[in-house]
C-alpha positions in Angstrom: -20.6 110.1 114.3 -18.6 109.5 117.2 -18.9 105.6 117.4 -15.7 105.0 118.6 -16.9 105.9 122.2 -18.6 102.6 122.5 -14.9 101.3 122.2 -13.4 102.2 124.6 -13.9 99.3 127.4 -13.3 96.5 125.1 -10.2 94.9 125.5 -9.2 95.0 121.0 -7.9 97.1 119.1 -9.4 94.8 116.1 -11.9 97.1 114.2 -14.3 94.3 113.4 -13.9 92.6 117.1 -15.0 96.1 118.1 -18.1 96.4 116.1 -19.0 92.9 117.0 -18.8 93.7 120.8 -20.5 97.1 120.4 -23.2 95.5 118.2 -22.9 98.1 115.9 -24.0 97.2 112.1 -21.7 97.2 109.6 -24.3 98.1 106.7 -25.8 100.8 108.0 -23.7 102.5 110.8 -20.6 103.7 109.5 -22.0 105.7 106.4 -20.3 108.9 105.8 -18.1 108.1 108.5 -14.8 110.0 109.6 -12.2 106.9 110.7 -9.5 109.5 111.8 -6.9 107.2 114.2 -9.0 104.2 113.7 -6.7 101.2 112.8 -7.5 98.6 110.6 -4.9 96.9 110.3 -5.3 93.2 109.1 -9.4 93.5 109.2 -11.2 91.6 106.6 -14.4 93.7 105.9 -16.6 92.1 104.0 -20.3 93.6 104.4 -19.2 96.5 105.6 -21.1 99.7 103.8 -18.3 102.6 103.7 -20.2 104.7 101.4 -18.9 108.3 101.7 -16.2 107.4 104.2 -12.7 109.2 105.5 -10.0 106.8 106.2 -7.2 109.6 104.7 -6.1 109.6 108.4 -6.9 105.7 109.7 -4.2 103.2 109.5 -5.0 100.7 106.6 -2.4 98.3 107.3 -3.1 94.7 105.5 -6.8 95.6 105.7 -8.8 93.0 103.0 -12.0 95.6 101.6 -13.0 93.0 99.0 -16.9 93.0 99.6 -17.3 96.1 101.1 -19.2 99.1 99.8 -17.0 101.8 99.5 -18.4 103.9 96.9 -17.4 107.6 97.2 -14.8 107.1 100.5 -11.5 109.0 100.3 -8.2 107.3 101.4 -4.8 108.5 101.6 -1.9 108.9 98.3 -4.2 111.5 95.8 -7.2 109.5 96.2 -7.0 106.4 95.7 -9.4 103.8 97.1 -9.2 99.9 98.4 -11.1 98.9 95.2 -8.1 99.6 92.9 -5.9 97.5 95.3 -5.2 94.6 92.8 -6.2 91.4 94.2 -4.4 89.9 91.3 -1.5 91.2 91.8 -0.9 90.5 95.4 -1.8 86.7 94.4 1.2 87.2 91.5 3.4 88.6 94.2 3.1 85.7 96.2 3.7 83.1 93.4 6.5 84.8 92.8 7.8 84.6 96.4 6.8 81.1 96.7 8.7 80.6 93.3 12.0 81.6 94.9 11.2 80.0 98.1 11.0 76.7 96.5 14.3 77.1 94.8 16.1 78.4 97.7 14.8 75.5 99.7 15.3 73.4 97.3 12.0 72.0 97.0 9.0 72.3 96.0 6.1 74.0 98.2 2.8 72.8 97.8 0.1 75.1 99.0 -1.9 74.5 102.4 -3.6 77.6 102.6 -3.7 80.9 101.8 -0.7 82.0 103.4 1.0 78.2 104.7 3.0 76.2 101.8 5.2 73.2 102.7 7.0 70.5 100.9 5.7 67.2 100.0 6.9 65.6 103.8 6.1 68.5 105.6 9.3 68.9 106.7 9.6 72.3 105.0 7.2 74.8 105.8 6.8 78.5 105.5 3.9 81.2 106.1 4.2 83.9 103.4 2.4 87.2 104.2 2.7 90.3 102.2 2.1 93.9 102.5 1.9 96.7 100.3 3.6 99.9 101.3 2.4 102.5 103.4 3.0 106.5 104.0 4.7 105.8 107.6 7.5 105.5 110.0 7.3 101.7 109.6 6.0 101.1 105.9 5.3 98.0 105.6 2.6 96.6 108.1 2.1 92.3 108.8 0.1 89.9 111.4 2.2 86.9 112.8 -0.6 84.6 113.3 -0.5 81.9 116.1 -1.8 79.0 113.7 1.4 79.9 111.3 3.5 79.9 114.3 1.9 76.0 114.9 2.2 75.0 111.3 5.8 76.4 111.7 6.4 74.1 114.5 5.1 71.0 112.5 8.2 70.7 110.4 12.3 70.6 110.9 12.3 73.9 109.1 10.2 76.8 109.2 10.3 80.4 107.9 8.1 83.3 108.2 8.4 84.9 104.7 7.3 88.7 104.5 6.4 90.4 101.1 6.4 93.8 99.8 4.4 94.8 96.9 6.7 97.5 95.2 10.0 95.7 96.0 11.8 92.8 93.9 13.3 91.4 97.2 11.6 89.2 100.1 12.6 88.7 103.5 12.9 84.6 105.1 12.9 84.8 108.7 14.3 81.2 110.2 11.4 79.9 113.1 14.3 79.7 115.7 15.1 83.8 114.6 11.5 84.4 115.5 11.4 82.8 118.9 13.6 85.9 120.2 11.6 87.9 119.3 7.8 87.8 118.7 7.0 88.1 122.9 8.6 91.9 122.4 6.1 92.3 120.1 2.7 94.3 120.6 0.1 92.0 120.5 -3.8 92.1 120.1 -5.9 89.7 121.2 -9.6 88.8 122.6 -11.0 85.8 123.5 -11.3 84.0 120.2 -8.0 85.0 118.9 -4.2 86.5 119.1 -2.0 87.8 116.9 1.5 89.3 116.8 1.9 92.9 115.1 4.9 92.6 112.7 6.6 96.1 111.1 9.2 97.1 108.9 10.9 100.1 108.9 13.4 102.1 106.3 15.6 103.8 108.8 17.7 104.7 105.1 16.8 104.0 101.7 17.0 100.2 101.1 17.7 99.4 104.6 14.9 97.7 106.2 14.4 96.5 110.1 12.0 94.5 111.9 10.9 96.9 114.3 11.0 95.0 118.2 9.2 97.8 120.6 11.1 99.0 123.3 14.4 97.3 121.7 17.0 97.6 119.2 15.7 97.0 115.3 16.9 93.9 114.0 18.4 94.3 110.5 16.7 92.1 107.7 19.8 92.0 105.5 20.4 88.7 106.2 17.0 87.4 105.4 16.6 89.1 102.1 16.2 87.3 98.9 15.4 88.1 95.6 12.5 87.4 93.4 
């Protein structure tokens, strides 16, 4: 099924923006599917019907399956499907990180939402995302969301905290370190929403980079932190 063709004049590269403007179903039109190239990076997919689907050649990225059908679809690294992601473990992750946070900071962080904790003045403030780690030039894959970049702004210090599932370290990335970068980022956005692409690459083993398109890497050693 070569859905994809009804893509191509819409100004996304958001998977579920692009079924919404093609007014394609999600429970009955992607059955059995072959996603090859298709990104889906930071989708959330809920009552979508993958039954039977390929995504061993689609770009996952921080994509949120929980409440999709995906019985019998095939993704990439010997099988393994979106349903054994652990939810609970990405939530442990992130108290962890939040944990460390609070005692590099020096206070505690008190949870806003999902991804936005700051302390009990709102003075301190960070937006905590995490990724888990992909087979790819830049393994680890993240969305810099305008309302974080706001509920940065709000306080006198603000960080933008990345995560990696399979690694004991963190990065904190200071607001002010951000705004030199995140316009050299690729962006995707429509007319209800924006966001920044974030990635980080392993040019060696334990080295890691923010990747900035068409410039230099920027090293993360000196926003790494243990947790």
């Amino acid at each position: 099924m070569r859905f994809w063709q009804k893509f191509i004049s819409a100004d996304t590269d958001n998977f579920v923006e692009l079924v919404r403007i093609s007014g394609l179903d999600p429970e009955t039109d992607f059955r059995f599917a072959n996603f090859e190239g298709m990104n889906f990076s930071n989708c959330r997919l809920r009552g979508f019907n993958f039954t039977g689907c390929d995504f061993t050649n689609a770009v996952i990225g921080n994509a949120d399956f929980s409440g999709a059908i995906i019985k019998g679809a095939k993704f990439l690294n010997d099988g393994k499907s979106a349903d054994r992601i652990n939810t609970q473990m990405i939530i442990q992750k992130r108290k962890a990180i939040i944990a460390a946070m609070s005692s590099r900071l020096g206070d505690t962080l008190i949870k806003t939402s999902q991804a936005m904790y700051q302390n009990i003045d709102g003075k301190k403030r960070i937006a905590c995302t995490i990724s888990r780690r992909y087979n790819s030039r830049t393994p680890y894959w993240y969305a810099y969301h305008p309302r974080w970049d706001d509920f940065l702004r709000g306080g006198s210090e603000g960080y933008f905290v990345l995560g990696c599932m399979d690694l004991s370290i963190a990065f904190s990335i200071p607001l002010q370190d951000i705004d030199r970068i995140v316009f050299d980022l690729n962006v995707s956005k429509t007319e209800r929403r924006q966001y920044w692409h974030v990635h980080i690459g392993e040019p060696t083993e334990n080295e890691y980079v923010l990747i900035v398109p068409r410039k230099n890497s920027v090293s993360l050693k000196p926003y790494e932190f243990p947790i």
